[in-house]
C-alpha positions, 0 to 999 in steps of 0.5 A: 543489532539487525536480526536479518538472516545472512543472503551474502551470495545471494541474488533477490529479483522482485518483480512488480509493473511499475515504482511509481507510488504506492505500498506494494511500491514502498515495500519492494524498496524497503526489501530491497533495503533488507536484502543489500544490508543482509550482504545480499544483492537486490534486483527491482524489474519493472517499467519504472517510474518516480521511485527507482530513485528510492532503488538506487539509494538503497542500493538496489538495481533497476532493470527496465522492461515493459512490466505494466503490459497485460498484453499476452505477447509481451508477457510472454517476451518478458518471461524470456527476458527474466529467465535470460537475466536469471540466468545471467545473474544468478538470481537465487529467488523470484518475487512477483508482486502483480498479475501480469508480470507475475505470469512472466516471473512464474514461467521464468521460475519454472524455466529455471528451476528458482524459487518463486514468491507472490505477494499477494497484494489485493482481493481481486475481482472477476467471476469468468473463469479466464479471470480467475485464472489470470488472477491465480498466478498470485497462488502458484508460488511456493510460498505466498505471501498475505499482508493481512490474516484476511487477506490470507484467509480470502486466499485460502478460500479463493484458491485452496491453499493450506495454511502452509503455504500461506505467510501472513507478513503485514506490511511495516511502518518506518518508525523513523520517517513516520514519527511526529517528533521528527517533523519540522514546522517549515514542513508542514508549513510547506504542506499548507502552502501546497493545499491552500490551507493558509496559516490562519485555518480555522477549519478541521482537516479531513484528508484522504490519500489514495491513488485516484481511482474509483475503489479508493472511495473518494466520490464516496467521501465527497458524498458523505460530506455533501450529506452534512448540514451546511453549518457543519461542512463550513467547519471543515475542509477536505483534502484529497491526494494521489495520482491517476492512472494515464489517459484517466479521466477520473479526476475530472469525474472528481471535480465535476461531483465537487462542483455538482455538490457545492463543495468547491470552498470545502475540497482540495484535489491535490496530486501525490504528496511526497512528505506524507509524514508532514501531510499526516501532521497538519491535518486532523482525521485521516479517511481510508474509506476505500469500496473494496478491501484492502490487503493491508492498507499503509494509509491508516497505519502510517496515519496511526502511526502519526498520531491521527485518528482514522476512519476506516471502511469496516473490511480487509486489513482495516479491522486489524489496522484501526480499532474501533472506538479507539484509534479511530472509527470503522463504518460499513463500506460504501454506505454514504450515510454511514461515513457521514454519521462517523464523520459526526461523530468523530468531530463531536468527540472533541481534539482531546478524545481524538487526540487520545485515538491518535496515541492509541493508534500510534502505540497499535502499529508501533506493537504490530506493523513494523518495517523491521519485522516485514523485513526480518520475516520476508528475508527469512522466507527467503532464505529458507526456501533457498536453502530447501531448493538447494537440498533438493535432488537434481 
């Protein structure tokens, strides 16, 4: 029986650049999913992409508008488009997931007396004081939403918040998609076929799945495996996945280090892998060695959750997601020899100790990290301050 509080009436716009791929992407659907079966009716604005698809077969709406644009005219045009279809719409809560079009929903929520909530999805960077008030948008709702207990103490500390305005909602897991009973052969056969693996591979499978940018510690992962000894590298494959962003030249950086290395035989650079169940499956240790923190960091839960050991960078929500020692190992972050060294010893424990890691791993996030309790809890925020709004003096 759901445990989703009753929105029937009730209209939720979320806000956020585009629904491309992702895990601020995935949970703007799964939301949208909760709200439409609380009786609720969910609006997604963006500029779209691959994932409105997802939307609508959740029963979400999509309204297009340039959402990705940081340019200062078009915020300002969007926060007049919002308010006009909050207007229209009756939209009871706004929920903005990104800077630029945070500032939009932000002056649309104050232009027409809706609740707001920010999501507040990454520790972002810039020292300048135009930075920082551009970044401080992801503060001003009335209630922010933090995806990790670090995340909500970097937002404590960053902008001054008191612990109540700060929800710690971590990010869920579907246990459904996400579950290795439920992945056939002929997919994961598919995955091989996709990277070249071959159905004879005798090698051990590192995979690193992450938008293609610098931060996501791919040049980082590439370097520690230069680092190996040769013997040990030709026991191994590593395989890399995402997409870059428009007009980026950073796979082309990728691919350049790999050839610099001599690691064209050991490496896969492979574009976004939409059955990630599957790709989790059929490799054997799965790699979040990202340079900054990260908020949450679905990869290592959804890969725990698969039953994969993870190696993490030891920061961020990764110290919640991964145990050290026991669903995988956590090394310090950006240090080259140090994801080297934890590599080794990951490879020396044999499959029997990382297939124990990946059944700890897998009981972790199924106790903590659930879709159903992300949804549960963001529906409930939601509701309350509805609820508060309403009893609000005109």
């Amino acid at each position: 029986m759901s445990n989703l509080p009753d929105l029937s009436g009730r209209t939720i716009l979320q806000v956020i650049p585009a629904l491309q791929a992702g895990g601020a992407e995935r949970t703007v659907i799964e939301v949208a999913d909760a709200v439409v079966r609380a009786g609720g009716r969910a609006l997604v604005a963006s500029t779209g992409g691959r994932m409105t698809d997802d939307l609508a077969a959740v029963g979400g709406e999509h309204v297009e508008m340039k959402a990705d644009s940081k340019a200062p005219h078009l915020v300002w045009t969007n926060s007049s488009r919002l308010a006009k279809l909050v207007a229209d719409e009756a939209v009871s809560l706004i929920h903005a997931r990104s800077r630029a079009p945070g500032w939009s929903a932000y002056r649309a929520a104050k232009l027409t007396g809706t609740p707001f909530v920010t999501t507040y999805h990454g520790a972002y960077s810039g020292q300048s004081g135009l930075k920082r008030r551009y970044n401080s948008v992801m503060a001003r709702g009335d209630m922010v939403i933090a995806n990790s207990r670090w995340m909500a103490e970097h937002i404590a500390q960053t902008h001054g918040l008191t612990a109540n305005q700060i929800m710690i909602i971590p990010r869920g897991v579907d246990f459904t998609a996400f579950n290795p009973e439920a992945v056939s052969e002929a997919r994961r056969e598919s995955i091989r076929q996709l990277w070249g693996l071959g159905a004879e591979n005798k090698r051990l499978v590192l995979f690193l799945p992450a938008r293609l940018t610098d931060w996501k510690g791919q040049k980082l992962a590439i370097e520690a495996l230069a680092a190996l000894s040769r013997e040990e590298r030709d026991g191994l494959l590593l395989v890399m996945t995402g997409e870059a962003k428009r007009k980026s030249k950073y796979a082309d950086e990728l691919n350049e280090l790999i050839r610099h290395t001599g690691l064209t035989e050991a490496t896969r650079l492979r574009s976004h892998c939409e059955d990630m169940p599957a790709a989790f499956l059929t490799v054997d240790i799965v790699l979040a060695p990202s340079t900054r923190p990260e908020a949450f960091g679905r990869t290592a839960a959804e890969a725990a959750a698969m039953g994969r050991p993870v190696i993490a960078a030891d920061h961020g929500g990764a110290r919640e997601t991964v145990i050290d020692g026991e669903t995988g190992a956590r090394f310090n972050p950006g240090d080259v020899m140090a994801l080297t060294g934890t590599v080794r010893s990951l490879i020396s424990v044999g499959p029997q100790t990382r297939k124990t890691m990946g059944q700890n791993g897998r009981a972790h996030i199924q106790q903590h990290f659930s879709v159903e309790g992300l949804q549960t809890a963001t529906l409930s925020l939601y509701s309350a301050l509805i609820r508060t709004r309403q009893s609000e003096p005109a």
